[in-house]
BAGU-399634 format. One record per atom (N, C-alpha, C): x, y, z; residue in one letter; atom name. Coordinates in Angstrom, 1 decimal. Each point is the difference from the previous one (the first is absolute). Layout:
REM BAGU-399634
(site (X, Y, Z), 'A', 'CA') ...
***
This chain:
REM BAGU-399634
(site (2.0, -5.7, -19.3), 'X', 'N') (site (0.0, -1.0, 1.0), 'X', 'CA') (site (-1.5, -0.1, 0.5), 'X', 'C') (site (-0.6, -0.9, 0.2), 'X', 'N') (site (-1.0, -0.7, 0.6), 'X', 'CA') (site (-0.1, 0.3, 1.6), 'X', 'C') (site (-1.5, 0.3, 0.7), 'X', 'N') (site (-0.1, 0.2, 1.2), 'X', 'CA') (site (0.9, -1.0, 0.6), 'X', 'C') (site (-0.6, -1.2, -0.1), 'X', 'N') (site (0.5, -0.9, 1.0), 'X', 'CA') (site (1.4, -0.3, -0.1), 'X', 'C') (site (0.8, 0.2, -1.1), 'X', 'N') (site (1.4, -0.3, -0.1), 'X', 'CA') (site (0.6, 1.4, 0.8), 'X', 'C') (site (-0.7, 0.9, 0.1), 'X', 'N') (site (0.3, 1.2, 0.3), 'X', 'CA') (site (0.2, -0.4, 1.8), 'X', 'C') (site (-1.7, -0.4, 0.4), 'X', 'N') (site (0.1, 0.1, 1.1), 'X', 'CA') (site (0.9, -1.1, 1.0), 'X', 'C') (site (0.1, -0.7, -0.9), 'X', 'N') (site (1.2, -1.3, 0.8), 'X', 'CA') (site (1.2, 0.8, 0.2), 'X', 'C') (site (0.3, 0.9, -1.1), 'X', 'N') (site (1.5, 0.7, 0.3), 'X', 'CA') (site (0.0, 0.8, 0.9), 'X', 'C') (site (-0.8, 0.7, 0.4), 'X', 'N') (site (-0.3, 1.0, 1.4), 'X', 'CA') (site (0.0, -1.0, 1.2), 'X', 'C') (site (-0.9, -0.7, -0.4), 'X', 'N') (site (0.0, -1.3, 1.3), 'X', 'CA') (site (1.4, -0.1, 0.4), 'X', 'C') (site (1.0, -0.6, -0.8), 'X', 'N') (site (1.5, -0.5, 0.3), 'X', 'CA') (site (0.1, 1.3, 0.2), 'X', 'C') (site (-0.2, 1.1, -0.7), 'X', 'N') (site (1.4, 0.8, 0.3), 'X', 'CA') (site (-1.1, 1.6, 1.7), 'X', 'C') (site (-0.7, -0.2, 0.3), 'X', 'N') (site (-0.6, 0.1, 1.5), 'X', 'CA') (site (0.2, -1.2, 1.0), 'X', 'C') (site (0.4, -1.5, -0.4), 'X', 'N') (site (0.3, -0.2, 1.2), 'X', 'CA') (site (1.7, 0.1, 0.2), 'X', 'C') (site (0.9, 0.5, -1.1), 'X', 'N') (site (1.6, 0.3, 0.1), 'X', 'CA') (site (-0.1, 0.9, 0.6), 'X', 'C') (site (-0.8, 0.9, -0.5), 'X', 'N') (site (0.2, 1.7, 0.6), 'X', 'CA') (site (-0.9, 0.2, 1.8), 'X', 'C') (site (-0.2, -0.9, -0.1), 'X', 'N') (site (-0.5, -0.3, 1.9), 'X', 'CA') (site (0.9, -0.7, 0.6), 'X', 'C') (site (0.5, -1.4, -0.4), 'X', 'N') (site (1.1, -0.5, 0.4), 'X', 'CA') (site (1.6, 1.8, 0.0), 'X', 'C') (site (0.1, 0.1, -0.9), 'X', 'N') (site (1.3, 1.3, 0.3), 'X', 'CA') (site (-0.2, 0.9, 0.6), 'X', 'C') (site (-1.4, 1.0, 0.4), 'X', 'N') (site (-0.1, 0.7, 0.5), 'X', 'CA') (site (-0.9, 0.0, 1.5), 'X', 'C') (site (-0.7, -0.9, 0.2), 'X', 'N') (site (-0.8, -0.1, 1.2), 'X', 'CA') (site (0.2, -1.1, 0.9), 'X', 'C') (site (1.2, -1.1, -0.6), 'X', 'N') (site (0.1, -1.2, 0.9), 'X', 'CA') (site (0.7, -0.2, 1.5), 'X', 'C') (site (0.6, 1.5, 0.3), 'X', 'N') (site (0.7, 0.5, 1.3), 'X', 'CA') (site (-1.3, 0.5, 0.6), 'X', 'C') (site (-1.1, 0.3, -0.4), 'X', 'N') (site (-0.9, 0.4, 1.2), 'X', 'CA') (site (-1.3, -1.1, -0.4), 'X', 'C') (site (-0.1, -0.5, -1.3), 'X', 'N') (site (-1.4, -1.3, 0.1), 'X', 'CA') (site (0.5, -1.2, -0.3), 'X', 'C') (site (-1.0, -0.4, -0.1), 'X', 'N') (site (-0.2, -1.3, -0.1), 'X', 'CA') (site (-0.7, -0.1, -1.6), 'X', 'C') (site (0.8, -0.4, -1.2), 'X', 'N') (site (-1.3, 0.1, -0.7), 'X', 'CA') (site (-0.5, -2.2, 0.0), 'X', 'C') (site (-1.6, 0.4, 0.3), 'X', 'N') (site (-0.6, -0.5, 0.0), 'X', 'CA') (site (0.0, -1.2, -1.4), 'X', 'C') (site (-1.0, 0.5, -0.6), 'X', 'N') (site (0.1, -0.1, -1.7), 'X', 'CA') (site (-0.4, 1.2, -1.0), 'X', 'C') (site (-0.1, -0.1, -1.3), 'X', 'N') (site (-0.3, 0.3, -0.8), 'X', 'CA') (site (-1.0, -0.5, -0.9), 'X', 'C') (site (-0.8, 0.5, -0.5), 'X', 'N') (site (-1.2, -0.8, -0.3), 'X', 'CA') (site (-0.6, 1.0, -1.4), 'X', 'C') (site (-0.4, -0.8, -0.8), 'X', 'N') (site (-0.9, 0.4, -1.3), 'X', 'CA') (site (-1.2, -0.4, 0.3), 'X', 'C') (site (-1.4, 0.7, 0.6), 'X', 'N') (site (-0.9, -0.5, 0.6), 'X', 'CA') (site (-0.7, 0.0, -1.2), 'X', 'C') (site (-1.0, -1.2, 0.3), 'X', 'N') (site (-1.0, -0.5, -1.4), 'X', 'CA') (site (-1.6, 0.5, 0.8), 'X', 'C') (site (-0.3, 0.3, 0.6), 'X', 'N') (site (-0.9, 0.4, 0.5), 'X', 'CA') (site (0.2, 1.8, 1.1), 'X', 'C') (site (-1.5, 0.0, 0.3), 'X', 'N') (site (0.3, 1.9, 1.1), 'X', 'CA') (site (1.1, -0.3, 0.9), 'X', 'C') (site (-0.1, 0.4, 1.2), 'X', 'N') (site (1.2, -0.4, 1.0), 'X', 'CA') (site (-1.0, -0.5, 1.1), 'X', 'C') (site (-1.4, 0.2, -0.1), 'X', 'N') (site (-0.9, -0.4, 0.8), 'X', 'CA') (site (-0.4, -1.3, 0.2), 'X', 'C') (site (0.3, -0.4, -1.3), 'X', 'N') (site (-0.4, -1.6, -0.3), 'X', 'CA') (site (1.2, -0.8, -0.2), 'X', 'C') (site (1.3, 0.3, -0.1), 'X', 'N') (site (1.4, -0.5, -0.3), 'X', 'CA') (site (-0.4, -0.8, 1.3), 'X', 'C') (site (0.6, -1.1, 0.0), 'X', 'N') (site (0.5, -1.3, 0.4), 'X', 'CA') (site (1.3, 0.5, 0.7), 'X', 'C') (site (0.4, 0.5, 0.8), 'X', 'N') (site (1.3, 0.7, 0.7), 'X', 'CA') (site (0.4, 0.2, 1.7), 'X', 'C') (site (0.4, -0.7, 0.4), 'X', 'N') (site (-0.1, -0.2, 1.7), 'X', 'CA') (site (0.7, 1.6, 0.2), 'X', 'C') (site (1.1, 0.5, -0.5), 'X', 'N') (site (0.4, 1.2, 0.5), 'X', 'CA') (site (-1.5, 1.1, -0.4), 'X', 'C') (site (-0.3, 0.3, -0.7), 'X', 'N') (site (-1.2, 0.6, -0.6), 'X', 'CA') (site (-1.1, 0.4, 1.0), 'X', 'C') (site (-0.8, -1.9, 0.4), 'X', 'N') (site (-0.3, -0.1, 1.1), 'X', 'CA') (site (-0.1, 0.7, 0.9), 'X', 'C') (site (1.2, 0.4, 0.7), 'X', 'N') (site (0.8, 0.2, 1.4), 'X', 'CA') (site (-0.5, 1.8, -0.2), 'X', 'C') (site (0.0, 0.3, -1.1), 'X', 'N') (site (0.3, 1.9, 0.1), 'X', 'CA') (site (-1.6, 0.4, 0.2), 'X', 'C') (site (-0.4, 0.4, 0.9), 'X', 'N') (site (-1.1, 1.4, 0.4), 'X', 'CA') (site (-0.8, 0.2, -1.4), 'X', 'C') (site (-1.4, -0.2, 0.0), 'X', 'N') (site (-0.6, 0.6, -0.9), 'X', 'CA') (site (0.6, -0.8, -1.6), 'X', 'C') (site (0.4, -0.8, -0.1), 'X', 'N') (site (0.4, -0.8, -1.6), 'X', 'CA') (site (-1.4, -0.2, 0.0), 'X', 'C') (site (-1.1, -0.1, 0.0), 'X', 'N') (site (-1.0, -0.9, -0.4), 'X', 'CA') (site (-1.0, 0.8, -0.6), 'X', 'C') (site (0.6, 1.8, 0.0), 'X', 'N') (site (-0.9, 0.7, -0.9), 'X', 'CA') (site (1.2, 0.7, -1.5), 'X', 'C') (site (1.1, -0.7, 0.3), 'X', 'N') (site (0.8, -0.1, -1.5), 'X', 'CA') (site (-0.2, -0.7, -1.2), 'X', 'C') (site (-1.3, 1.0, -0.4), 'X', 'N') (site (-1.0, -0.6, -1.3), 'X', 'CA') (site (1.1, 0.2, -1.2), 'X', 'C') (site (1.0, 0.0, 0.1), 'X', 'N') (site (1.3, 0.8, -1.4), 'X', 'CA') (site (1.2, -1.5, 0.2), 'X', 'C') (site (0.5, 0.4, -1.6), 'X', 'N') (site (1.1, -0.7, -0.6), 'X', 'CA') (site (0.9, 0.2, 0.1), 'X', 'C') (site (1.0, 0.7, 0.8), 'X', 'N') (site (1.5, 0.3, -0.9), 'X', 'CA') (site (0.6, -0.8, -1.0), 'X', 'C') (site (0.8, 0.2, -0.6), 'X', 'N') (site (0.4, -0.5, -1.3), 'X', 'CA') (site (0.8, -1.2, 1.1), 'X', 'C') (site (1.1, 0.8, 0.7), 'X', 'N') (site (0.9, -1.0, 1.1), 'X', 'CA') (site (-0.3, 0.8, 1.3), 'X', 'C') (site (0.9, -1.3, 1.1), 'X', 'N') (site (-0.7, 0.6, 1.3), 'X', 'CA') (site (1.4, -0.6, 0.8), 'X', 'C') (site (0.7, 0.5, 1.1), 'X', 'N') (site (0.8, -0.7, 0.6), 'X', 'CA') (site (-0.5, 0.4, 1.4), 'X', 'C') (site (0.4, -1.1, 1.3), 'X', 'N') (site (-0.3, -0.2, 1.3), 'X', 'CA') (site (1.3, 0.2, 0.7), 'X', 'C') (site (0.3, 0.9, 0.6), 'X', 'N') (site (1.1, 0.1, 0.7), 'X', 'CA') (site (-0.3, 0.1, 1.4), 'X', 'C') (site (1.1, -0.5, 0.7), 'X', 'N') (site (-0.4, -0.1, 1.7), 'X', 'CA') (site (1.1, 1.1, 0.5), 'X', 'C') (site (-0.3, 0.8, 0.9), 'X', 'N') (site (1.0, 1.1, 0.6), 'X', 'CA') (site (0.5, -0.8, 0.7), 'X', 'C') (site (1.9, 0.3, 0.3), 'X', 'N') (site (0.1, -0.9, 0.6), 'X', 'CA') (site (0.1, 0.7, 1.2), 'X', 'C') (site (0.0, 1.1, 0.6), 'X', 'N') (site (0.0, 0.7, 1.3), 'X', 'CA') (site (-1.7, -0.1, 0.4), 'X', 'C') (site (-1.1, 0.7, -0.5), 'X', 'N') (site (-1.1, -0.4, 0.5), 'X', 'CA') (site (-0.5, -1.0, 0.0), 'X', 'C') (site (0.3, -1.3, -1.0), 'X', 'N') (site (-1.2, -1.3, -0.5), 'X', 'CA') (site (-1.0, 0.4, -0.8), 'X', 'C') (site (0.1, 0.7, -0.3), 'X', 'N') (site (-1.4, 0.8, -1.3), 'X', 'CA') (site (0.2, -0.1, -0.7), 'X', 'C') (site (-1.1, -0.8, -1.2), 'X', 'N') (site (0.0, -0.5, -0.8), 'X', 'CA') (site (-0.3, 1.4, -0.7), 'X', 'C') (site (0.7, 0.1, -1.4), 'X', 'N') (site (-0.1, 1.1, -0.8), 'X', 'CA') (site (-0.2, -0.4, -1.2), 'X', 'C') (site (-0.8, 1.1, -1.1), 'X', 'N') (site (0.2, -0.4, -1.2), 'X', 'CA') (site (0.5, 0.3, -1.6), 'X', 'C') (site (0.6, 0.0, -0.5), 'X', 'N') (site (0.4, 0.8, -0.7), 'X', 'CA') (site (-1.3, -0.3, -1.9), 'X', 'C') (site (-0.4, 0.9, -0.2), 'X', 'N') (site (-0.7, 0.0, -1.8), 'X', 'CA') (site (0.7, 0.2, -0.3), 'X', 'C') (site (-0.2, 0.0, -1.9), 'X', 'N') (site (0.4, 0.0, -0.7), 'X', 'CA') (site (-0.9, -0.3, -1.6), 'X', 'C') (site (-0.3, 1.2, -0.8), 'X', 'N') (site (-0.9, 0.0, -0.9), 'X', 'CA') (site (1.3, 0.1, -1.3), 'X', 'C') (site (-0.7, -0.6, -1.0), 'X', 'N') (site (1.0, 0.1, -1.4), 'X', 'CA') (site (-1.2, 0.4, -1.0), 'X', 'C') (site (0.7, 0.3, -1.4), 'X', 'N') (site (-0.8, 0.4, -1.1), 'X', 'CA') (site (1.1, 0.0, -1.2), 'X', 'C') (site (-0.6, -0.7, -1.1), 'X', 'N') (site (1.0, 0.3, -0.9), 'X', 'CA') (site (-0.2, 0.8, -1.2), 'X', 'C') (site (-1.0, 1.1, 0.3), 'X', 'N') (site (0.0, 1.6, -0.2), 'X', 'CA') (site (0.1, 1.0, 0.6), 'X', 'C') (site (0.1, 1.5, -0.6), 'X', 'N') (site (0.4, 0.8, 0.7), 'X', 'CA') (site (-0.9, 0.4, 1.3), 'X', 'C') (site (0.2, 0.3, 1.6), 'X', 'N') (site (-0.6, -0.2, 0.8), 'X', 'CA') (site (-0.9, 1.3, 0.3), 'X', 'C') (site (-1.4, 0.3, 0.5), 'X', 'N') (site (-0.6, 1.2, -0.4), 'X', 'CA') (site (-0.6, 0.0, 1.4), 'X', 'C') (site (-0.5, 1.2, 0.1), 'X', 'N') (site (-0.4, 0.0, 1.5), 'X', 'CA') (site (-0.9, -0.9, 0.8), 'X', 'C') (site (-1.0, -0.7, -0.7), 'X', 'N') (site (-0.6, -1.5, 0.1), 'X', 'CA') (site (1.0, -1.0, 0.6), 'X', 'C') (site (1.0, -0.1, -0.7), 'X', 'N') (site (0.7, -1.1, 1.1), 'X', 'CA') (site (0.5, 0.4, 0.9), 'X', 'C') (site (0.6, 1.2, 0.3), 'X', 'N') (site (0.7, 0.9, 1.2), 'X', 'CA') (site (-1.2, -0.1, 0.8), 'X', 'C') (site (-1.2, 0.4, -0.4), 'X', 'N') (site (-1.1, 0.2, 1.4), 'X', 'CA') (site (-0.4, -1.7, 0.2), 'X', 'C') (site (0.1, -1.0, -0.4), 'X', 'N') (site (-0.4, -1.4, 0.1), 'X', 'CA') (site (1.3, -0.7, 1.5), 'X', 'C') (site (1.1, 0.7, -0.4), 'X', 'N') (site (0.9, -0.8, 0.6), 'X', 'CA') (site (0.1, 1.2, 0.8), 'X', 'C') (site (-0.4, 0.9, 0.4), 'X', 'N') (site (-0.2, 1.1, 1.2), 'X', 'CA') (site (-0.9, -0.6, 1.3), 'X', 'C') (site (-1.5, -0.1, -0.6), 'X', 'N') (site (-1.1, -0.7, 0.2), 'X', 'CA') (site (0.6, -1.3, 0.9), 'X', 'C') (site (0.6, -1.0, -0.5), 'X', 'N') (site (0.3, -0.9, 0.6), 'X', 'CA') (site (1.1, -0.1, 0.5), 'X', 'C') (site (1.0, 1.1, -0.1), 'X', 'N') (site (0.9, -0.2, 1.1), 'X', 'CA') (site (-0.6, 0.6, 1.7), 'X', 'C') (site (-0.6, 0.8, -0.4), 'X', 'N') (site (-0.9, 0.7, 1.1), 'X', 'CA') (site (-0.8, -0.7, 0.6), 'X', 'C') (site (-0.9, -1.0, -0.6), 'X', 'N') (site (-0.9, -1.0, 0.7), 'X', 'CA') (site (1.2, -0.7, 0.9), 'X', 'C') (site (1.0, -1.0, -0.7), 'X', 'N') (site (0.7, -0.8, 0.4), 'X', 'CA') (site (1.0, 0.7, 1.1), 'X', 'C') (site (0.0, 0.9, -0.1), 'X', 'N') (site (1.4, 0.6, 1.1), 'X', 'CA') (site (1.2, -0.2, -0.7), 'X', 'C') (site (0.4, -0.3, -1.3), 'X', 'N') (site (1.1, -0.3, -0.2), 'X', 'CA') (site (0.9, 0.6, 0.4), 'X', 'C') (site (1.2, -0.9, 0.3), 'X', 'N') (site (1.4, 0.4, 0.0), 'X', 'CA') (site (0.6, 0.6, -1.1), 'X', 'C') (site (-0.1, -0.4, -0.9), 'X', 'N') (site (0.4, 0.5, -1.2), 'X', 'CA') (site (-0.8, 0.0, -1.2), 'X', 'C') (site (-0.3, 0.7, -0.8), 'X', 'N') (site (-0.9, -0.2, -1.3), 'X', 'CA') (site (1.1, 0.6, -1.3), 'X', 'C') (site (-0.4, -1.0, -1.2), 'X', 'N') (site (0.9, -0.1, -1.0), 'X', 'CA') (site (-1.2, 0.2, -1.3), 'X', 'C') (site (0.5, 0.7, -0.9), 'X', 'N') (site (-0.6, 0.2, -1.3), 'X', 'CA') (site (0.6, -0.2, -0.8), 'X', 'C') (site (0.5, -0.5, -1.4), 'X', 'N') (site (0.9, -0.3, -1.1), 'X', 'CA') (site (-0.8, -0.1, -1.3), 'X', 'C') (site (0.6, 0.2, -0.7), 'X', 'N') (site (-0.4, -0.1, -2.0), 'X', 'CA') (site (1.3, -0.3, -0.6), 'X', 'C') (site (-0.6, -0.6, -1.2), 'X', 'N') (site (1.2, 0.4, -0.8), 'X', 'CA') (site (-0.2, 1.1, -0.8), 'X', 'C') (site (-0.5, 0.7, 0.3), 'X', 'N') (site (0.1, 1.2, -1.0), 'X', 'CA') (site (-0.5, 1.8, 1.3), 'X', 'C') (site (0.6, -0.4, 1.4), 'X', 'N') (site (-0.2, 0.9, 1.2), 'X', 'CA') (site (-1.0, 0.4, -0.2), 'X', 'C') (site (-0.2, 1.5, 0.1), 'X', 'N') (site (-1.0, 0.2, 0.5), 'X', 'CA') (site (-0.3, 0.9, -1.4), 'X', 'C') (site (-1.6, 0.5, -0.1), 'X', 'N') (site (-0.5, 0.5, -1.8), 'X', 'CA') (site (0.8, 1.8, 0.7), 'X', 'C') (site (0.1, 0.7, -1.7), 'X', 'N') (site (0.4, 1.2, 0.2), 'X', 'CA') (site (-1.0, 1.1, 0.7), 'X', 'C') (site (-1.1, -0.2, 0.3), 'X', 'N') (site (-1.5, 0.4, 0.6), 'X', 'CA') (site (1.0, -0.3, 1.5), 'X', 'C') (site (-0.1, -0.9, 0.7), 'X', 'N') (site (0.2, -0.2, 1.9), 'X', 'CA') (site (1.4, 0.7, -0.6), 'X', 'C') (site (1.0, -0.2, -0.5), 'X', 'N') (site (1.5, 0.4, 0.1), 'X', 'CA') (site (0.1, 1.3, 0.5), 'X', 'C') (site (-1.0, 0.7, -1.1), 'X', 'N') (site (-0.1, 1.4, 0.0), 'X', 'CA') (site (-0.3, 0.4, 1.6), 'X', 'C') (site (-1.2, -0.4, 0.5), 'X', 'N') (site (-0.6, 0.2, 1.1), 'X', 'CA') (site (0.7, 0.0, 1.3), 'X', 'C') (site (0.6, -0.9, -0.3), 'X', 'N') (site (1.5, -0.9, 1.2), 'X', 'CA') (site (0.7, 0.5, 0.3), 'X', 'C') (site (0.4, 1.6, -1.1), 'X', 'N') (site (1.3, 0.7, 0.1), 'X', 'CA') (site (-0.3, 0.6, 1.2), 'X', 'C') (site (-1.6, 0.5, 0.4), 'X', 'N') (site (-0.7, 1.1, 0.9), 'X', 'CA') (site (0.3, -1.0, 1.8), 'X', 'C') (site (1.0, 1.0, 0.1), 'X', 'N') (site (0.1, -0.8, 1.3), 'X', 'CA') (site (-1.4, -0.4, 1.1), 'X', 'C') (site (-0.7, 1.3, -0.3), 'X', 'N') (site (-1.4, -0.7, 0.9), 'X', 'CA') (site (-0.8, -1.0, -0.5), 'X', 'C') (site (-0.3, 0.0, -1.3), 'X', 'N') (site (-0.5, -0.7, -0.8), 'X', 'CA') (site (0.6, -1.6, 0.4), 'X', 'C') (site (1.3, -0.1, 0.1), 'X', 'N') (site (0.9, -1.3, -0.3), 'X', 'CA') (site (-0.6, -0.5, 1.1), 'X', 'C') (site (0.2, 1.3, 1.7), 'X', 'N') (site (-0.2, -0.9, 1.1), 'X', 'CA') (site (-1.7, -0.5, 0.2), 'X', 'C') (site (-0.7, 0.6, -0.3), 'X', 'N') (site (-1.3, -0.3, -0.1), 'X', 'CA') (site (-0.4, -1.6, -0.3), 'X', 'C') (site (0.4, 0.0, -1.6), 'X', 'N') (site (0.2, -1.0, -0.6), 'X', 'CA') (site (0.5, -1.5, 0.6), 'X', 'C') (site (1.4, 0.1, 0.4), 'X', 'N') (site (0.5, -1.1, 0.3), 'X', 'CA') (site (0.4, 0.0, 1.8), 'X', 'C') (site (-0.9, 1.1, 0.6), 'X', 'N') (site (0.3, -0.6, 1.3), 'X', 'CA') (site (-1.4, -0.6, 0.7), 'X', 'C') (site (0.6, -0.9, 0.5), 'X', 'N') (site (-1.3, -1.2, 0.7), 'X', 'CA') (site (0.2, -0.2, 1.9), 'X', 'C') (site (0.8, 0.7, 0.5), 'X', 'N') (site (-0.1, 0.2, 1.2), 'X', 'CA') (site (1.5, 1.2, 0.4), 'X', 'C') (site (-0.2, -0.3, 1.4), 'X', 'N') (site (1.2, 0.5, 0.8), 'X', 'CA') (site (1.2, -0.3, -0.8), 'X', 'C') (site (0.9, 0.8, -0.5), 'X', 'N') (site (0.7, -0.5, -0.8), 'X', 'CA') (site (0.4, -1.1, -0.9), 'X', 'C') (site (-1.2, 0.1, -0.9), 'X', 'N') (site (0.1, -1.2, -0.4), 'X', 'CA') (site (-0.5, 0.3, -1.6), 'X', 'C') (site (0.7, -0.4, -0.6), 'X', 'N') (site (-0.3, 0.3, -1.7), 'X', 'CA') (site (0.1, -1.5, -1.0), 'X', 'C') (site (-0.6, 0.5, -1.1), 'X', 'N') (site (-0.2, -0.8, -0.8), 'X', 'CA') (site (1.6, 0.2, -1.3), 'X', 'C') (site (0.4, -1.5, 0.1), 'X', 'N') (site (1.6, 0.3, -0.9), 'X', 'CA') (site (-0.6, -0.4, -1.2), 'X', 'C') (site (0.2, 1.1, -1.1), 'X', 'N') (site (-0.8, -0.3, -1.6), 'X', 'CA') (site (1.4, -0.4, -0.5), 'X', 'C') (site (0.4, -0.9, -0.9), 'X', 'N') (site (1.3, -0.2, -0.9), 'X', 'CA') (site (-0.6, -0.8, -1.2), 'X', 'C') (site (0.7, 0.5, -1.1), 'X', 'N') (site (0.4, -0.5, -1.2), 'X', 'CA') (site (0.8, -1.4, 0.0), 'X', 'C') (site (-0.6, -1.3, -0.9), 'X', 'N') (site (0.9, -0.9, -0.1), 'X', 'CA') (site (0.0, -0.1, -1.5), 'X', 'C') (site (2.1, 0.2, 0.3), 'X', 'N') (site (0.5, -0.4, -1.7), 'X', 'CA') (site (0.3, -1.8, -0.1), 'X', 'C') (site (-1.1, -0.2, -1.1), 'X', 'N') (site (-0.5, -1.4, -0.7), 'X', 'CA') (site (1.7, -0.4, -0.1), 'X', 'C') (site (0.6, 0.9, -0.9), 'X', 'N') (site (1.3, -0.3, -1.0), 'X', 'CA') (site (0.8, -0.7, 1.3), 'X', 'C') (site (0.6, 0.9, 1.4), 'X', 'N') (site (0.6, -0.3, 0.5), 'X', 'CA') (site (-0.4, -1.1, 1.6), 'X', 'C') (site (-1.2, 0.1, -0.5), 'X', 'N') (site (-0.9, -1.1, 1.2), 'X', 'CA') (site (0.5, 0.4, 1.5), 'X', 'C') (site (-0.6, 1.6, 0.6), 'X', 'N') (site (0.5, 1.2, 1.0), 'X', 'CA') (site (-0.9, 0.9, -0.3), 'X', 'C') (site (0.1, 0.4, 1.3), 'X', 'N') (site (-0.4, 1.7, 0.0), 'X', 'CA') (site (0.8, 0.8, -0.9), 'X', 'C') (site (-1.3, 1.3, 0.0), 'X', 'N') (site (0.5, 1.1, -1.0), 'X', 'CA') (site (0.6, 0.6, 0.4), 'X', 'C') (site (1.3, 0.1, 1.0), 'X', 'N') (site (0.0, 1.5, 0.8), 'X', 'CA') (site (-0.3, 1.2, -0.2), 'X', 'C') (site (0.0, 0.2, -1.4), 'X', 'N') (site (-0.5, 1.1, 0.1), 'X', 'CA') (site (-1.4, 0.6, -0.1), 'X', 'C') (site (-0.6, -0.8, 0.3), 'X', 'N') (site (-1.7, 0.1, 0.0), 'X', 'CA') (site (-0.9, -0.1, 1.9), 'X', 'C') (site (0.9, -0.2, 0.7), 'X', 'N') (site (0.0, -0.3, 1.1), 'X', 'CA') (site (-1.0, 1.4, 0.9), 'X', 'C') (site (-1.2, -0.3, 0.6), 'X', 'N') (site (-0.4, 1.1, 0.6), 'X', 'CA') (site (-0.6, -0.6, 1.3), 'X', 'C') (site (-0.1, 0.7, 1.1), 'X', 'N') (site (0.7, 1.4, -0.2), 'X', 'CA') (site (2.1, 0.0, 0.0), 'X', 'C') (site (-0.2, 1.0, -0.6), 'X', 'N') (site (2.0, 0.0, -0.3), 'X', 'CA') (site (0.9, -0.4, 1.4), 'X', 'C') (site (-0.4, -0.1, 0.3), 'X', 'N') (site (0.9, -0.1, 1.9), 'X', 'CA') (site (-0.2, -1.4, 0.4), 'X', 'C') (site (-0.4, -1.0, -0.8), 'X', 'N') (site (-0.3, -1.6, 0.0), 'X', 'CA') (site (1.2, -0.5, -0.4), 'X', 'C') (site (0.2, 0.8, -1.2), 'X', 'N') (site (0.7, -0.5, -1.6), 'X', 'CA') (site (1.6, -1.1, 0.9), 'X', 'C') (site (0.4, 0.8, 0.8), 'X', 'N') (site (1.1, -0.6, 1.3), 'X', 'CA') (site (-0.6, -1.3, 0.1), 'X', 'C') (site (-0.7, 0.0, 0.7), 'X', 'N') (site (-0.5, -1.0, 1.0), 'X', 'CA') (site (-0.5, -1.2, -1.0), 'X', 'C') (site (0.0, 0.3, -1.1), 'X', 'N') (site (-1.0, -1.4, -1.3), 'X', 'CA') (site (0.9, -0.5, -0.5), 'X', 'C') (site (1.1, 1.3, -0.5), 'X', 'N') (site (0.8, -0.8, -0.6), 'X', 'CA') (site (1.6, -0.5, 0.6), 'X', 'C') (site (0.3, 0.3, 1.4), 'X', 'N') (site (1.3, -0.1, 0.2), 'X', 'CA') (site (0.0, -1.6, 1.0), 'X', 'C') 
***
């Protein structure tokens, strides 16, 4: 599969998986395949958020969610690749979930993650290092199977997500 056929499918299937799981406490906003940084995107929610105007980076996808108890505008990334993912994209979408404050940050391949990070991932200190980006807050790595157009469940990290992605 092709990036962009790839990335349209994440697009649909992140704004389903925000609509089922976050629509009792946000607001989602939109969902967006941005063509430029986030600094220069054309985006009134964008706008509004603290500090956007030094978001020199791309996410692959981006969604704007509004809390609906505080009014806070939130954001959720989301990086894809349609090879195996190596610690270069794990520290890219770290990097920018950390700039941005994200609410959530998403990582995906079709082919998870290379047997190099797998290995490394098993190391529980190692894993948290890696994919945490604040106060409880981690980076969800998953596998998508092409064949069945879904998550891999079983590629799902860290393992205590695997619930939450796919139910």
């Amino acid at each position: 599969m092709d990036k962009n056929k790839f990335t349209k499918i994440l697009k649909e299937w992140l704004n389903n998986f925000l609509k089922k799981k976050l629509s009792s406490t946000h607001e989602i906003l939109e969902v967006v395949i941005p063509q430029s940084s986030l600094s220069k995107i054309n985006n009134q929610y964008i706008k509004q958020i603290p500090n956007y105007s030094s978001w020199e980076f791309k996410p692959d996808i981006f969604a704007v969610l509004r809390n609906k108890a505080s009014n806070k505008l939130e954001l959720i990334i989301l990086n894809r690749s349609t090879s195996a993912l190596s610690l270069k994209e794990i520290g890219e979408i770290n990097c920018y979930a950390r700039l941005t404050g994200a609410y959530m940050a998403f990582l995906t391949s079709l082919n998870a993650v290379s047997n190099e990070v797998s290995i490394l991932l098993l190391d529980d200190t190692i894993k948290n290092r890696v994919l945490d980006y604040g106060k409880d807050k981690k980076i969800i790595v998953f596998g998508w199977d092409e064949k069945n157009n879904q998550i891999n469940k079983d590629s799902v990290i860290p393992f205590e997500q695997k619930d939450f992605l796919s139910s």
